[in-house]
C-alpha positions as CSV (number, residue, x, y, z in Angstrom):
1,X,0.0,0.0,0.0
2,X,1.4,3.3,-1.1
3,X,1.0,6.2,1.2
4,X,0.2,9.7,-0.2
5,X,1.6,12.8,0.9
6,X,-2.0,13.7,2.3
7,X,-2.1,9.9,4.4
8,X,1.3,10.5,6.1
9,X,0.4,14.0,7.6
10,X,-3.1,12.5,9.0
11,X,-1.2,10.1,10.1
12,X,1.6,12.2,11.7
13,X,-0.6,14.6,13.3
14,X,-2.3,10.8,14.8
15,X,0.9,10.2,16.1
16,X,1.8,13.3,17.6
17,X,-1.8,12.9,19.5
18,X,-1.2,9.5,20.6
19,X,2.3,9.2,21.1
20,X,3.2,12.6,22.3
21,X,6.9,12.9,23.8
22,X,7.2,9.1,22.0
23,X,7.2,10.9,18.8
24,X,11.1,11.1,18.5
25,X,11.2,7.3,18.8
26,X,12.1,4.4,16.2
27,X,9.5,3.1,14.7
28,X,9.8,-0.4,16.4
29,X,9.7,1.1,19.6
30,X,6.4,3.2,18.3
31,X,4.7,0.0,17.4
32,X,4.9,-1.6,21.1
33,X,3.8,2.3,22.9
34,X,0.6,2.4,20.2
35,X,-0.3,-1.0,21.0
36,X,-0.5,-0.6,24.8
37,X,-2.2,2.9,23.9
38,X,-4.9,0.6,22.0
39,X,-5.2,-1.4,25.2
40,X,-5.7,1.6,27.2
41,X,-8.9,2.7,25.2
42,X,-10.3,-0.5,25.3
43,X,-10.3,-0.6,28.9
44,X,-11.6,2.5,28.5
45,X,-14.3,1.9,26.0
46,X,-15.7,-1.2,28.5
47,X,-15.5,1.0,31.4
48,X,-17.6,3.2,29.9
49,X,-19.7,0.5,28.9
50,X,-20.2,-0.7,32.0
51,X,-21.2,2.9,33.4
52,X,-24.1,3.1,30.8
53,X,-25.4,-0.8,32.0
54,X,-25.3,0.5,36.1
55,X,-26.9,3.6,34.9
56,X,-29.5,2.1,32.7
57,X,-30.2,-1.0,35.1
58,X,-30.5,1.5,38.2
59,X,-32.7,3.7,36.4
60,X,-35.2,0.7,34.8
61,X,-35.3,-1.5,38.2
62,X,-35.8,1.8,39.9
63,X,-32.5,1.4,42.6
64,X,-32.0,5.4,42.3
65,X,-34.0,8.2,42.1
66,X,-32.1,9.9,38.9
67,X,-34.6,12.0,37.0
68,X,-35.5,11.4,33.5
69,X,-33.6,14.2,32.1
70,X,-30.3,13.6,34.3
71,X,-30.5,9.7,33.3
72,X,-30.6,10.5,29.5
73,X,-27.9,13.4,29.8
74,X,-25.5,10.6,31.0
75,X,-26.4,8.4,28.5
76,X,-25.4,10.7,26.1
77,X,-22.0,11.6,27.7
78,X,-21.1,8.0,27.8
79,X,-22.3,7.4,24.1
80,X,-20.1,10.2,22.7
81,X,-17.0,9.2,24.9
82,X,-18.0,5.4,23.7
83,X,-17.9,6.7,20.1
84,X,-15.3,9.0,20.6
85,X,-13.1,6.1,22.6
86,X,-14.1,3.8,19.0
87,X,-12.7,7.0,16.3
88,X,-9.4,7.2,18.7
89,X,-9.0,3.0,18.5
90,X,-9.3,2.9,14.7
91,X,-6.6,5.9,14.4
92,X,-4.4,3.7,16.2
93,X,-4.9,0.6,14.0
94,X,-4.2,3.1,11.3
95,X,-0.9,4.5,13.0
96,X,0.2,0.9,13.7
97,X,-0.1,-0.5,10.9
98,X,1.3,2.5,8.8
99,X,4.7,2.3,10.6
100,X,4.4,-1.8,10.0
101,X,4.7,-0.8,6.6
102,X,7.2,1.6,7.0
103,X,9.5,-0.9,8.9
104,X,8.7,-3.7,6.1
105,X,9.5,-1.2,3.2
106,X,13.0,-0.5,4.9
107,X,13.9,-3.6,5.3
């Protein structure tokens, strides 16, 4: 796969985002900081998951007393962070396997 000039600043800006003061590394040693960057969100995105199950099962089974407009606002939070948590996974993916390719190219 062939990378455009348009592709690699995307993904540069992706890795200034994610890797932050990583940047200046190799890119073996980027490969090993993104993936444990993936993990992160993933624990992440099922903590979040979680949070919208105890919210929705107290609020149905009628454990707490959160109003109807309160219970949907935190829905909503956690739905754009779960979303939000998704986008940042698959720029990862992207990132990761971009400098795959970069280290298979060069050698």
């Amino acid at each position: 796969m062939n990378y455009s000039d348009e592709d690699i600043r995307r993904l540069e800006s992706y890795a200034n985002v994610h890797l932050r003061k990583k940047t200046d590394l190799p890119d073996k040693q980027k490969i090993p900081a993104l993936e444990k960057k993936r993990r992160s969100k993933l624990y992440q995105l099922l903590l979040n998951i979680v949070i919208i199950l105890f919210f929705a099962y107290s609020y149905f089974y009628d454990i707490t007393s959160l109003g109807d407009l309160l219970f949907y606002i935190l829905v909503v939070v956690f739905l754009i962070n779960v979303i939000m948590l998704i986008y940042q996974r698959k720029q990862i993916d992207e990132l990761i396997s971009y400098y795959q390719y970069k280290i298979d190219e060069s050698s």
